[in-house]
PATORZA-598597 format. One record per residue (C-alpha): residue in one letter; x negated, y negated, z. Coordinates in steps of 0.1 Angstrom, whole numbers, padded with zeros to 4 digits, always signed. Layout:
# PATORZA-598597
AXYZ...
***
This chain:
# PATORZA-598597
X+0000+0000+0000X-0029-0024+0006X-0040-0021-0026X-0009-0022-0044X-0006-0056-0024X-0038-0073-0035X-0033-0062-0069X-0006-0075-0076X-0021-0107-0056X-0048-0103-0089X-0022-0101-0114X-0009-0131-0102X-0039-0152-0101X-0042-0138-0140X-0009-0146-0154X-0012-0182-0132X-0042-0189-0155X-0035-0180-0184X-0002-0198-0183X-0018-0230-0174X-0022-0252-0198X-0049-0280-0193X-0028-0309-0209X-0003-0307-0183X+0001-0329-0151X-0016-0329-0117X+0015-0313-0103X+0007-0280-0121X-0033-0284-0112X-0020-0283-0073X+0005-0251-0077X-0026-0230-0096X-0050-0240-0070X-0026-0229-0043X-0018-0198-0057X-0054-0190-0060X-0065-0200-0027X-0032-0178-0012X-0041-0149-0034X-0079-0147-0024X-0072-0155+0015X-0044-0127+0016X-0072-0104+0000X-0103-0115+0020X-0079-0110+0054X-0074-0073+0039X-0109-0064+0032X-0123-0081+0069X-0092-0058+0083X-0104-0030+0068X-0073-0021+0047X-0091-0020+0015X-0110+0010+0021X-0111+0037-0004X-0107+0065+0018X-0080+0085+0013X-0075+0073-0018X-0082+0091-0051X-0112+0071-0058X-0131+0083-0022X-0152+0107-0044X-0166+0078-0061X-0174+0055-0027X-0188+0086-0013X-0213+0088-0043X-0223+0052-0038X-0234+0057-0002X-0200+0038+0009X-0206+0009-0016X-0164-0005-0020X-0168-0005-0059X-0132-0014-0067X-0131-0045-0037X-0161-0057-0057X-0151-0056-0089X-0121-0073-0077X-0142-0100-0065X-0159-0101-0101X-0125-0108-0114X-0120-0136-0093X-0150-0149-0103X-0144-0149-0137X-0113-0166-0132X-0121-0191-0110X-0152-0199-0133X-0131-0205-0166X-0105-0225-0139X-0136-0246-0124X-0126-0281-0140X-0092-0279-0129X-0088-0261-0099X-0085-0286-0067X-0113-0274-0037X-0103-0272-0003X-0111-0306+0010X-0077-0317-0012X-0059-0283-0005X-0063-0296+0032X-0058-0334+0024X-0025-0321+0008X-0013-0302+0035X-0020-0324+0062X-0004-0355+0044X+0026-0334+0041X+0028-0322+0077X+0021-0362+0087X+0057-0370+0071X+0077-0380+0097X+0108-0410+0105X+0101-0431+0133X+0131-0446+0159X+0124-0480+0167X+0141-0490+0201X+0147-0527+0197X+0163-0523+0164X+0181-0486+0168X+0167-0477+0136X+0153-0451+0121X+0119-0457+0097X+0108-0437+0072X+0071-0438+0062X+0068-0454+0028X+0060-0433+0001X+0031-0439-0025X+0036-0437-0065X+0022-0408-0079X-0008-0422-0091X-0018-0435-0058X-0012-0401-0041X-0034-0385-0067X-0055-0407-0059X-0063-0406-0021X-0061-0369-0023X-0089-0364-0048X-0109-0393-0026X-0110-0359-0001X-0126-0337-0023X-0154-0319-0007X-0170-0311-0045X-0172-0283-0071X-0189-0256-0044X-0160-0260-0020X-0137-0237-0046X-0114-0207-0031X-0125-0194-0064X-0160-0192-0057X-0163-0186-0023X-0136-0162-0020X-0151-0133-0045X-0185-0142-0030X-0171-0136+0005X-0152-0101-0008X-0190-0088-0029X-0201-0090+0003X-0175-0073+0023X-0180-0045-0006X-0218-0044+0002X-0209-0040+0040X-0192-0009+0033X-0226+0010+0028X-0230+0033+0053X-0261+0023+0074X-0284+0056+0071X-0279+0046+0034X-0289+0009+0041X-0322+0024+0062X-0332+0049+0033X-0326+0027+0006X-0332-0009+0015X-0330-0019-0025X-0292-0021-0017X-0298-0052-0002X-0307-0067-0034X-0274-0071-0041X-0272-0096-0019X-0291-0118-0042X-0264-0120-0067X-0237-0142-0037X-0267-0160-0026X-0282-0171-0062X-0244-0177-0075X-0245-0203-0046X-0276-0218-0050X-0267-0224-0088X-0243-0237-0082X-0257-0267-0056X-0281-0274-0088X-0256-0275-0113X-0243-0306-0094X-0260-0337-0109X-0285-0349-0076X-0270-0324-0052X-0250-0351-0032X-0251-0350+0004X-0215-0332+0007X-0230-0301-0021X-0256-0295-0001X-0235-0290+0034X-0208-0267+0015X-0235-0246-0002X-0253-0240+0036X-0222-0230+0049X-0208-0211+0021X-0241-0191+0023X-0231-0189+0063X-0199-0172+0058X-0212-0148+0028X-0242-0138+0050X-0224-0134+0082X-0206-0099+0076X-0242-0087+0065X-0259-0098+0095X-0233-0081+0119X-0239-0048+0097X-0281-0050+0101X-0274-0059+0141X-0266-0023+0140X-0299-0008+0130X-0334-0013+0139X-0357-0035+0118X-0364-0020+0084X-0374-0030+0052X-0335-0040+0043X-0335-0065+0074X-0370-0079+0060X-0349-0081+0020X-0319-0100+0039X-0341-0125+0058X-0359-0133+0027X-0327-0135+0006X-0312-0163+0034X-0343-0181+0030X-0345-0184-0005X-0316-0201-0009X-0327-0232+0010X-0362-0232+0004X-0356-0236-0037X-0325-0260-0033X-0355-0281-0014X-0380-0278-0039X-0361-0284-0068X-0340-0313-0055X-0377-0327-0042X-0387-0326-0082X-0354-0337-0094X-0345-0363-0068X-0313-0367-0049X-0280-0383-0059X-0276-0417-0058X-0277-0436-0024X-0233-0442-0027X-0233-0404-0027X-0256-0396+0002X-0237-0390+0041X-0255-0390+0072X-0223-0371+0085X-0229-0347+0055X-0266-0341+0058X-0261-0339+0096X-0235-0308+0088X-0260-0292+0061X-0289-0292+0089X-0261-0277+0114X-0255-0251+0088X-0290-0243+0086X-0296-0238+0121X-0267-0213+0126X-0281-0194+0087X-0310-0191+0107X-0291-0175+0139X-0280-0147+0118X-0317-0136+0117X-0321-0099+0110X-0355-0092+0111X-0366-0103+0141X-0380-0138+0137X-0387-0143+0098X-0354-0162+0095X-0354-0177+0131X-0389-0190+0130X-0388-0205+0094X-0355-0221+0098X-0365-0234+0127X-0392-0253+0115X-0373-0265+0083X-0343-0278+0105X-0369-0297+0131X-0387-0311+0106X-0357-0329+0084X-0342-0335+0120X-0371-0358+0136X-0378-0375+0100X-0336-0384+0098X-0331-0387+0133X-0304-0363+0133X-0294-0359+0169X-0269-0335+0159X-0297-0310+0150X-0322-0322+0180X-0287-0307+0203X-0284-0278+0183X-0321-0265+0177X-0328-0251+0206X-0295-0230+0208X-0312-0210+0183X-0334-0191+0208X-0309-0187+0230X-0288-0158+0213X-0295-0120+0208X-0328-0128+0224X-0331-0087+0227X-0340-0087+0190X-0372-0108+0196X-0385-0079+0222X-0378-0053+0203X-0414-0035+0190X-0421-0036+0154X-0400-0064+0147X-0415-0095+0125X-0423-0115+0154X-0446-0080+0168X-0461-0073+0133X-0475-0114+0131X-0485-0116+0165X-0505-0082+0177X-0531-0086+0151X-0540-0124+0173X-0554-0102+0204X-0552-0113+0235X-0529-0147+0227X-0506-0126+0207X-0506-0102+0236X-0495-0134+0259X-0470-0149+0236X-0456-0117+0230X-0452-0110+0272X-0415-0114+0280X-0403-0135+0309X-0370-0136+0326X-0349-0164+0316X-0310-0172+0327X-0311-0130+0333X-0326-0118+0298X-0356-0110+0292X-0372-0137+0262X-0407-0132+0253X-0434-0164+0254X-0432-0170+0221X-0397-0185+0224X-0410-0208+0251X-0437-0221+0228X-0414-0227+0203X-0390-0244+0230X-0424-0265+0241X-0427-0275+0207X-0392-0290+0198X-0396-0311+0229X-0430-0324+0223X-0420-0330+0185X-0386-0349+0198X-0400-0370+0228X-0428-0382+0210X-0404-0394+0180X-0380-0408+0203X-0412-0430+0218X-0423-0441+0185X-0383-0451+0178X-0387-0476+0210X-0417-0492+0196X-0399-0494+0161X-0370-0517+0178X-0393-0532+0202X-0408-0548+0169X-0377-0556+0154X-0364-0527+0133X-0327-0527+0140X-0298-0500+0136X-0323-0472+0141X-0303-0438+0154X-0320-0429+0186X-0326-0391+0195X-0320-0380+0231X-0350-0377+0255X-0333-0362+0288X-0320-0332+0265X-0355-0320+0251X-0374-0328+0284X-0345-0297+0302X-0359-0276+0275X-0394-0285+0275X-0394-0275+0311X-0378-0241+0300X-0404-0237+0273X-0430-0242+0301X-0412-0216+0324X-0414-0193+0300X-0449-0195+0284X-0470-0200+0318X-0481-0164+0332X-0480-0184+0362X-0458-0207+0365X-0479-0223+0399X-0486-0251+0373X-0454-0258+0359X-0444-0289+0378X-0479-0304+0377X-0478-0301+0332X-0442-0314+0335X-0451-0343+0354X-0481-0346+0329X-0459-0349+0298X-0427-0372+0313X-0458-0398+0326X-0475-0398+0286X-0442-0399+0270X-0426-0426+0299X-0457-0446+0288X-0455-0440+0250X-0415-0448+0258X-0427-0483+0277X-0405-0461+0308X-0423-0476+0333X-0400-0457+0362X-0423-0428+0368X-0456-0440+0377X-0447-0451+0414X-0436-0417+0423X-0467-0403+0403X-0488-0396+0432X-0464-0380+0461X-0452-0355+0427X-0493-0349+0421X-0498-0339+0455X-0471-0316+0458X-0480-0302+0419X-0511-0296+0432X-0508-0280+0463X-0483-0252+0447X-0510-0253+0415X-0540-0247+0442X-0523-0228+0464X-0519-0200+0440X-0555-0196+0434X-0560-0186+0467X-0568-0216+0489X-0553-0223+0523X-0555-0240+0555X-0576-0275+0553X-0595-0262+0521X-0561-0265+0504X-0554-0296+0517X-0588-0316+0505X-0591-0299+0470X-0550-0313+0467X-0563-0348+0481X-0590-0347+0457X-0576-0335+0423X-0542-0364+0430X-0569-0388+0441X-0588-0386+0409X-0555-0387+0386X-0544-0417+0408X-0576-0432+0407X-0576-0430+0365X-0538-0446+0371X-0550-0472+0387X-0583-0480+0364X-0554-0480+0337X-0532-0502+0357X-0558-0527+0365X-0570-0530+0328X-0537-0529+0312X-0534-0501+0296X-0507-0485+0313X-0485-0512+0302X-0495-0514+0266X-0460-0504+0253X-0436-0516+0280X-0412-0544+0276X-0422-0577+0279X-0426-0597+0310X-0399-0617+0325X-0394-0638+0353X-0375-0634+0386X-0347-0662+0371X-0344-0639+0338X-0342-0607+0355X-0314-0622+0379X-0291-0637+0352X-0257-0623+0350X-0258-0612+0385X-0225-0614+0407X-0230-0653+0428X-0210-0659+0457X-0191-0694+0463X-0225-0712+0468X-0239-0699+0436X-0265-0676+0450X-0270-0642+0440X-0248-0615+0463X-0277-0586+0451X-0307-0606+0438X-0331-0584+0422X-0362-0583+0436X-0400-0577+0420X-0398-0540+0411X-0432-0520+0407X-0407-0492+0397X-0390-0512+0368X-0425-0531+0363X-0401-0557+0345X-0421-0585+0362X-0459-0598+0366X-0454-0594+0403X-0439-0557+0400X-0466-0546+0381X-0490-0559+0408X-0474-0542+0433X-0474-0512+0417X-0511-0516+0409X-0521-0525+0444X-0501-0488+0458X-0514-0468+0433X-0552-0484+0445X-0542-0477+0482X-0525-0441+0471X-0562-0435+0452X-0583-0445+0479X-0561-0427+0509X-0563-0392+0490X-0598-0396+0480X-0609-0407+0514X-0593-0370+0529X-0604-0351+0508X-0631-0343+0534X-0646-0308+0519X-0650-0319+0482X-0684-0335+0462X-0705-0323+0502X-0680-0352+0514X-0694-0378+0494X-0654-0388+0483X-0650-0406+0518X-0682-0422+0516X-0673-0435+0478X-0640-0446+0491X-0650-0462+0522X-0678-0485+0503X-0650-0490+0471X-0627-0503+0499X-0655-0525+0514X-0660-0538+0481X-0622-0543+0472X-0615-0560+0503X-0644-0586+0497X-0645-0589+0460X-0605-0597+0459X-0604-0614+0497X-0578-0594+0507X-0582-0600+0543X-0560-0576+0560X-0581-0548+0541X-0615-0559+0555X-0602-0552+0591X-0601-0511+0580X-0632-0505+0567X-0649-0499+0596X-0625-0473+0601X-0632-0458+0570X-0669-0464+0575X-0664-0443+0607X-0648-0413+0587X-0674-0416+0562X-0702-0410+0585X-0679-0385+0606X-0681-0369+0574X-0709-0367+0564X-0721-0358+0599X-0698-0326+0594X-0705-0311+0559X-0745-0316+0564X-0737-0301+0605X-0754-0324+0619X-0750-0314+0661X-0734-0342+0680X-0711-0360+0655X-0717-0394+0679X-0730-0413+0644X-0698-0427+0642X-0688-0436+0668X-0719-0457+0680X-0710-0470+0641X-0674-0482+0652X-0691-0498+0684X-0712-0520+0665X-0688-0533+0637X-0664-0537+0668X-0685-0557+0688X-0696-0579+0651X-0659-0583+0646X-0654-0593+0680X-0681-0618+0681X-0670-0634+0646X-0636-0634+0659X-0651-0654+0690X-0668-0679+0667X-0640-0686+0650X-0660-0668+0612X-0640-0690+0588X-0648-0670+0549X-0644-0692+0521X-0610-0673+0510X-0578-0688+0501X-0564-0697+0532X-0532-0720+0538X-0538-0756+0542X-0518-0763+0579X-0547-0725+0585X-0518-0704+0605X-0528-0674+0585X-0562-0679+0592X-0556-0681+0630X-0531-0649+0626X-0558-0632+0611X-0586-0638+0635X-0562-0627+0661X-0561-0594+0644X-0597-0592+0645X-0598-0595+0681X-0576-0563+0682X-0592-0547+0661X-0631-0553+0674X-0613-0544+0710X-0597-0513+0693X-0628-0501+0675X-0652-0506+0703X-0629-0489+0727X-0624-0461+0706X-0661-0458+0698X-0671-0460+0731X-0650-0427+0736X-0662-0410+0705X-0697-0417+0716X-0704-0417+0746X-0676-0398+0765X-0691-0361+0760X-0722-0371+0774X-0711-0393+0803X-0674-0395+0812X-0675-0419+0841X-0707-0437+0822X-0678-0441+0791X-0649-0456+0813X-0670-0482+0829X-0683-0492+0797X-0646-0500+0783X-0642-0520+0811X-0674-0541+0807X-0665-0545+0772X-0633-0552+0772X-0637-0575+0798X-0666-0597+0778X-0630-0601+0756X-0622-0627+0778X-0649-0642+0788X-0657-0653+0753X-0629-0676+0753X-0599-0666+0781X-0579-0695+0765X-0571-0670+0737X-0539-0652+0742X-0548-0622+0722X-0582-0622+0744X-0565-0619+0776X-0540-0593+0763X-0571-0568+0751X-0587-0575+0780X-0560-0565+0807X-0550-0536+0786X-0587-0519+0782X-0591-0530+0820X-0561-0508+0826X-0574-0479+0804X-0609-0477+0812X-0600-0478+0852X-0573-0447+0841X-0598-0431+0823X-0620-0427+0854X-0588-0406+0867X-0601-0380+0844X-0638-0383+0849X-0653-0347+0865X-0681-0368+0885X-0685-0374+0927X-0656-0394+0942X-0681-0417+0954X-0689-0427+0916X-0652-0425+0909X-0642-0452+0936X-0672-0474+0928X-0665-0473+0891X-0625-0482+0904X-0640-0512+0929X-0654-0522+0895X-0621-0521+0876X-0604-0536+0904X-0633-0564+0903X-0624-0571+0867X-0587-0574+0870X-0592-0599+0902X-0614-0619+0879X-0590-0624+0853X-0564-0627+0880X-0584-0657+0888X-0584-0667+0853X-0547-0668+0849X-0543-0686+0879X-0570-0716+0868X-0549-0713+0834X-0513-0717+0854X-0525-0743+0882X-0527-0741+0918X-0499-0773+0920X-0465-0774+0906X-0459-0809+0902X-0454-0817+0868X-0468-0852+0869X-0500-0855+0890X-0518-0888+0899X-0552-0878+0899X-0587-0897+0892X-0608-0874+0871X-0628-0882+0838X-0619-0889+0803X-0605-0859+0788X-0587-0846+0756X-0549-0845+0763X-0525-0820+0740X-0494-0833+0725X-0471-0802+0729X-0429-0805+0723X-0418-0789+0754X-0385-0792+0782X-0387-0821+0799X-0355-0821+0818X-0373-0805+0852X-0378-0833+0875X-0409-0854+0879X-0427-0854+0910X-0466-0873+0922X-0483-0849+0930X-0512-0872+0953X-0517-0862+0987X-0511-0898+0998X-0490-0927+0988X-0520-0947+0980X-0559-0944+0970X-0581-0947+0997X-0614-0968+0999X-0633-0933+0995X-0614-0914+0974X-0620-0946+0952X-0659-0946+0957X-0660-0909+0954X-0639-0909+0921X-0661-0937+0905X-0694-0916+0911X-0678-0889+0892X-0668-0911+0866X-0701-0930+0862X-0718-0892+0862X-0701-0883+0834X-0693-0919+0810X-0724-0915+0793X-0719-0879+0784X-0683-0887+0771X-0695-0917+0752X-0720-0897+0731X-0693-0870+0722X-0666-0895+0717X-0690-0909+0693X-0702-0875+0681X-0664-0871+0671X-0655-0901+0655X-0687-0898+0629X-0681-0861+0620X-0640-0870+0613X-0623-0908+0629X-0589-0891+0622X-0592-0858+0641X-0607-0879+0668X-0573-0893+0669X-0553-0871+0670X-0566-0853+0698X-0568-0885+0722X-0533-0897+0733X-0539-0928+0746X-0522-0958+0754X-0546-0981+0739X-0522-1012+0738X-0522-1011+0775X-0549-1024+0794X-0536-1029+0829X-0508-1016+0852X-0486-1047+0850X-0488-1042+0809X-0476-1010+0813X-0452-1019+0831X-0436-1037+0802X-0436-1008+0780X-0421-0989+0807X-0389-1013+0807X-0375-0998+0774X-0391-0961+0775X-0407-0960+0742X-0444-0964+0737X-0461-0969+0705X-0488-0951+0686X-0510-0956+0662X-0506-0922+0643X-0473-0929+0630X-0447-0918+0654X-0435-0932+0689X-0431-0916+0725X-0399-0922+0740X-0401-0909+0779X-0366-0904+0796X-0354-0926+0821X-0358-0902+0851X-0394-0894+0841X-0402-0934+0836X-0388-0940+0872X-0412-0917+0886X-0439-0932+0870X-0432-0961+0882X-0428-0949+0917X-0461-0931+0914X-0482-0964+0899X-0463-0988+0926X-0475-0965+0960X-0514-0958+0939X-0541-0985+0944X-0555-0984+0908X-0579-1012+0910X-0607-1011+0891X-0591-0980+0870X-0565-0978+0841X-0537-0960+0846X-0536-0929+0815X-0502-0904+0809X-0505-0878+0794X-0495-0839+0792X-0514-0807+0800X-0512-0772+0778X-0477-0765+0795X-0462-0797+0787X-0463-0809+0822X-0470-0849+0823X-0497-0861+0842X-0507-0890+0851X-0546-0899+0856X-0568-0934+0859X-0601-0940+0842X-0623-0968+0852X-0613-0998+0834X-0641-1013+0810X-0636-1044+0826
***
C-alpha cells in the first residue's frame, strides 16, 4: 500500500508537469510547486518511516542482491530529479511556498471597540502580491524538487545493510552524486549570493544526516573515512572556486545569511564519522571565516562541536589515533582522556577548545583598539563566552591541573591589557599567590618552604607589574585619561547639587591619573612585601634586595612615611641573612634596630628637617617627627630585647628604662616624648617581673624604675605648676609668652603672697633682673637679625604702655592693640582683677607685662622699666 501511495504521488507530479504550460499565469506556477513539494514531502515521510521497504515485496530478491541498496526508492528519486530539473525556471522554492502560507494564515478581520466595527485587512492587487512573495525567495537551491530526491538517494543508500557498508566501503561513493548535484548547483548561481551558499550548507546537512546516523553504527572504516571526505569536498571547492570567481555583488551579500552558512557548517561538521577528519577541518574552516567576519553566531556555536558524541574521539584507530600516535610522546599526551562534565574527552579536544579562545580574545582585543581609533559600527565578538571555554580547554589539556588557575590568570591579565580592561591587575597579586601556592604545592613543597618559593615566584610577577606600571606600559592600550569632574558627570545630585555617590580615583577602573598611581604604588608595596618573605630563596638575598629597594624608594620619591620602616626591614634583612648563612646568635639585628632607633630618636630630637615637600603652615612635618619618636622608642625597645635579652634579662629591662627615659629628657615639652617615656618606664620595670636573677637585683632594678617614674612625676608637675591661680603677679625676667585660644570664663585670681611688693622682694627681684638683661639683650638681638617678624610674633607685649597709670587707660575699654594685625579684647571680670592686682602691687621702678602661659592661664609679671 505504501508504494501504491507514492506512486501515484509520482504520477501526479508527472501529469502536473506535463500539463503546465509555461505561458500561463503565476497562479498556475503556485499550484505545480505545491503539488510538487506535497508529493515529495508525503514520500520522504514514507521512506524516513520505513514504509518503502522492499521486503516482502516481489522485488526483495533484487534488494537482497544489492546488499539492501532501496533500488526502486532511488530511482524514484531520479524521477523527481528529472522533473524538478526540466521545472527549475518555474517552480517557486520554499522561502515563497512559506511566504505564501504564512500570508494566508495572517488574514484576519479586526473589531475595533470605539467604532463597533469590524476591519478587514486590505487586500493587494495581484501584481503587488506577486510581488512581495517572490521578494522571499530563498533562491534556485532552495527547490522541493532538488532537495527532496536528493534527500530520498540517500535514504535508498541507508538501506545498505552495514556488514555490506564495512566490506565494501565503494558504496559510499554514491554519496558523491547528492553531494556534487549540490555543489553544482551553488556554482551555477551567478556569484553564489550570500542566501546560495547557506541553502547549499544546509541542504548538504539534511542529505548527509541519515548517513551519518547509519556510520554511528559501526566502527571506523574506510567508508567513514569516504563519507568524511565527501562532506568536505563540498565546501572546500564551493570556497576555492568562488575565491577565483569572486562573490556576488555587495546588494546580494547578508551578514544574516553568511552567519547561517557558517552555522550550517559547524553542525556538517558535527556529523563527523570518522573520528576527527570532519570535526577537525571544519573546525578550522568555521573559526577562521568566523574571527575575520566577526560572526558571533559562530564564536557561540564553535565550541559545541566538541561537546557531542565525544566517545568517537577515544575510540582507538580512529582519525584523530592514526595522526596523533606517530607524534610520540605529545601525541601520547594529547591523545590521554580526561574527565569532563562525566565523559571522558581526550586532550586534544582541550587544545582545540584553548585554541578557539586564544584566537577569539585576541580578536575581540584588536576590535577595541579598532574603535578606540575611530572605526565605527564594528560587530563585537564576546570575550566572557571563550574565556568559560578557555578555562575548560586548560582543564582538559594540563596532566595536572595544579597550574590551571595560575595560566588562566596569565591569559585574562595579557588579554585585559590588549583589551585596555584595566580591572584585573589590582587583584593580580592576592590571585598569584594563591595560583602559586596550589601550582607549588603539588610539586611537593610544604610548611615554610612552600610559603617563601610562593612569596618569591608572586613577588617577581608583581615586581615586573609594577616595572610596567611605572613606565607605562601596562597602560599602553587603555582608555584615555579623564578627570575626577568627567568621571562624575551624569551622577544622581542631591538638592545642593553635589553628587549622592561621587566616584572616587579607582586603581581598579585606572580611568584616572590618580587611580593609576594608586594602583602603581600597591602593586610596588605588594612586590616588595612578598619579596621581602620570601626568606629561603636567592640564600635570602630577596629581603636584603627589598630592604635596600625600599630604602631607596622611600628617599629617592620622599615618601616620608616609608622611611620610618626600613629599619625594620633592614632588621629582617640581617635577621636573614644571619639565618640562611647560620650564623649562632642572631643578635646582628637587633643591636641593628638599636642604633637606627637611637639615630631616629636623636634626629627626631633635633627637630631633622629634609628638604621634602612639606606644607607651608609645617603640621605634617611636625606629625611626622612625632612618628619618629615612636618609632626610634619602638625600634630601640624592641632591639634591646632582640639583643640583649638572652644574654642578660634583668641587664635588658633596665636598659629599656634608661633608654626610654633619655626620651624625655631630650625635650619633656614634647607630648609624644612623655608618652614613650612612661609607657617603656612601665614595660621595662614589668619586664623585670620576668627576669630569672636574685631578688636583690630585681628590687634594685624596680627602685630604678620607680626612680624614673618619680622623675617624670616631677616633670609633669613643673609642666602643670605648683599654684592654681590663673593670673600671678610675679617679678621674674623677660620671657617669651605663648598666645594660645583657650576658656577664659574661670575666674581670675593674684596669686602674690602679699597685697603689696616689699622693699626686699623689690631689691632681690632687680638683682635677678640686672643678672640676666644682658643675656636677654643679646638674644633678643640675636632674634631680631636672623627673622624681625618671628621675633614678633613670639613677644606679646604691650609696647604702647609704658607705665601703670597708661595701662590703666587701656584697661577702661578692655581692648588692647597690637602691632601684628589683630586686637586683645580681655573680659570685664578678668580686667577688674587686673586692676585689683596692679592697685595693692608697688610696681615702682618696674612695668607691669600680661601675658599667658602654655595653658592659657593669664599672668601677670613686671620688668624693670628702661627708665
Amino acid at each position: 500500500m505504501p508504494w501504491i501511495v507514492a506512486l501515484y504521488l509520482l504520477a501526479s507530479v508527472i501529469i502536473e508537469q506535463l500539463e503546465f504550460d509555461e505561458s500561463e499565469s503565476f497562479a498556475a506556477r503556485k499550484d505545480m510547486s505545491i503539488t510538487i513539494a506535497t508529493s515529495l514531502s508525503l514520500t520522504v515521510l514514507l521512506a524516513a518511516l520505513g514504509r518503502l521497504s522492499l521486503s516482502n515485496t516481489p522485488l526483495a530478491a533484487i534488494e537482497s542482491q544489492m546488499m539492501g541498496f532501496n533500488l526502486l526508492l532511488a530511482l524514484i528519486a531520479v524521477a523527481y530529479f528529472i522533473i524538478g530539473n526540466r521545472m527549475s525556471e518555474v517552480e517557486l522554492d520554499i522561502g515563497v511556498l512559506l511566504k505564501m502560507i504564512s500570508k494566508n494564515a495572517g488574514k484576519s478581520a479586526s473589531f475595533d471597540p470605539t467604532t463597533s466595527t469590524w476591519t478587514v485587512d486590505e487586500e493587494l492587487s495581484e501584481d503587488e502580491s506577486d510581488a512581495e512573495l517572490m521578494a522571499a525567495t530563498w533562491g534556485e537551491i532552495a527547490r522541493f524538487s532538488l532537495l527532496g530526491p536528493l534527500i530520498l538517494f540517500t535514504t535508498a543508500m541507508v538501506s545498505i545493510k552495514t556488514n555490506a557498508l564495512d566490506a565494501y566501503p565503494l558504496w559510499m561513493l554514491l554519496f558523491a552524486l547528492p553531494v556534487g548535484i549540490i555543489v553544482r548547483e551553488v556554482l551555477n548561481v551567478d556569484g553564489a549570493a550570500s542566501k546560495d551558499r547557506a541553502v547549499g550548507v544546509w541542504a548538504m546537512f539534511a542529505i548527509a544526516l541519515p548517513m551519518s546516523v547509519k556510520l554511528a553504527e559501526i566502527d571506523f572504516n574506510v567508508a567513514s573515512l569516504f563519507f568524511d571526505i565527501i562532506i568536505l569536498s563540498g565546501p572546500i571547492i564551493v570556497h576555492f572556486v568562488l575565491l577565483k570567481r569572486g562573490l556576488a555583488p555587495r546588494e546580494e551579500l547578508s551578514k544574516k545569511a553568511d552567519d547561517m552558512t557558517l552555522l550550517g557548517l559547524v553542525m556538517l561538521g558535527m556529523l563527523d564519522s570518522s573520528g576527527g577528519l570532519a570535526l577537525t577541518v571544519l573546525f578550522a574552516i568555521v573559526l577562521w571565516r568566523a574571527i575575520i567576519h566577526r560572526s558571533r553566531l559562530a564564536i557561540y556555536a564553535l565550541p559545541l562541536m566538541w561537546l557531542f558524541f565525544p566517545g568517537n574521539l577515544t575510540q582507538s584507530g580512529n582519525f584523530i589515533h592514526t595522526i596523533l600516535e606517530p607524534l610520540g610522546s605529545v601525541g601520547d599526551m594529547l591523545l590521554g582522556t580526561e574527565y569532563f562534565l562525566g565523559e571522558r574527552y581526550i586532550r586534544f579536544v582541550g587544545l582545540m577548545w584553548v585554541i578557539y579562545a586564544a584566537l577569539a580574545l585576541g580578536k575581540s582585543a584588536g576590535d577595541v583598539q579598532l574603535r578606540r581609533r575611530g572605526e565605527e559600527n564594528i560587530e563585537t565578538l564576546p570575550f566572557i563566552y571563550p574565556g568559560i571555554f578557555l578555562f575548560f580547554g586548560l582543564d582538559i589539556i594540563l596532566i595536572e591541573d595544579a597550574w590551571l588557575l595560575c595560566v588562566v590568570t596569565t591569559i585574562l591579565l595579557l588579554f585585559g591589557w590588549g583589551a585596555g580592561r584595566m580591572e584585573g591587575f589590582a587583584f593580580a597579586p592576592v590571585a598569584y599567590f594563591f595560583s602559586f601556592l596550589i601550582g607549588f604545592e603539588s610539586e611537593g613543597y610544604d610548611g615554610f618552604e612552600l610559603f617563601s618559593i610562593t612569596c618569591f615566584g608572586t613577588g617577581l610577577v608583581v615586581f615586573a607589574l609594577w616595572i610596567a606600571s611605572s613606565k607605562g606600559l601596562l597602560f599602553k592600550w587603555a582608555k584615555e585619561v579623564v578627570s575626577i569632574e568627567d568621571l562624575n558627570q551624569g551622577l544622581v545630585t542631591n538638592v545642593a547639587g553635589t553628587a549622592i555617590s561621587s566616584k572616587q580615583p579607582s586603581m581598579i577602573r585606572c580611568a584616572t591619573e590618580e587611580g593609576r598611581e594608586k594602583l602603581s604604588a600597591a602593586l610596588r608595596i605588594w612586590g616588595m612585601a612578598f619579596l621581602l618573605f620570601s626568606f629561603d630563596e636567592v640564600y635570602g638575598l630577596s629581603t636584603l634586595f627589598v630592604a635596600l629597594w625600599v630604602t631607596w624608594e622611600a628617599w629617592d620619591k620622599k615618601d616620608r612615611t616609608l622611611l620610618l620602616l626600613t629599619p625594620a626591614l633592614h632588621a629582617i634583612a640581617l635577621w636573614n641573612i644571619e639565618r640562611v648563612a647560620e650564623i649562632q646568635g642572631n643578635d646582628l639585628a637587633g643591636w641593628l634596630l638599636i642604633i637606627e632607633g637611637s639615630v631616629m630618636s636623636y634626629l627626631a630630637a633635633i627637630k631633622w628637617y629634609p628638604n621634602w615637600d612639606w606644607s607651608e603652615d609645617g603640621e605634617d612635618y611636625w606629625k611626622w617627627n612625632d612618628m619618629m619618636i615612636i618609632f626610634g622608642a619602638t625600634y630601640g625597645v624592641v632591639g634591646i630585647i632582640w639583643a640583649l635579652w638572652d644574654l642578660t634579662d634583668i641587664g635588658a629591662a633596665l636598659l629599656i628604662i634608661l633608654y626610654c627615659g633619655m626620651q624625655a629628657a631630650a625635650d619633656f615639652e614634647n607630648s609624644w616624648r612623655r608618652i614613650t617615656s612612661l609607657v617603656g618606664t612601665s614595660l621595662g620595670t614589668f619586664l623585670v617581673l620576668f627576669t630569672d636573677v636574685d631578688s636583690t637585683f630585681a628590687g634594685i632594678a624596680l627602685i630604678v624604675g620607680g626612680l624614673a617614674a618619680f622623675a617624670q612625676a616631677v616633670l609633669y608637675f613643673r609642666i602643670w605648676g605648683v599654684d592654681e591661680g590663673a593670673v600671678k603677679a610675679e617679678l621674674a625676667a623677660p620671657h617669651e609668652p605663648e598666645v594660645q585660644a583657650k576658656d577664659y570664663s574661670e575666674e581670675i585670681t593674684e596669686v602674690s603672697e602679699e597685697d603689696e611688693l616689699t622693699e626686699d622682694s623689690e631689691t632681690v627681684a632687680e638683682a635677678i633682673v640686672l643678672d640676666e638683661i644682658d643675656e636677654y639683650s643679646q638674644l633678643e638681638e640675636e632674634l631680631r637679625e636672623e627673622d624681625a617678624d618671628t621675633v614678633g610674633e613670639l613677644e606679646v607685649q604691650a609696647d604702647t604702655v609704658g607705665e601703670v597709670q597708661d595701662i590703666q587707660e587701656v584697661l577702661e575699654s578692655g581692648r588692647v592693640s597690637t602691632t601684628m594685625g589683630f586686637d586683645i579684647d580681655l573680659p570685664p571680670e578678668v580686667l577688674e582683677n587686673i586692676k585689683q592686682s596692679l592697685a595693692q602691687t608697688d610696681a615702682e621702678g618696674f612695668r607691669p607685662v600680661v601675658g599667658f602661659d602654655q595653658f592659657g592661664r593669664i599672668i601677670l609679671s613686671f620688668e624693670p622699666s628702661n627708665s
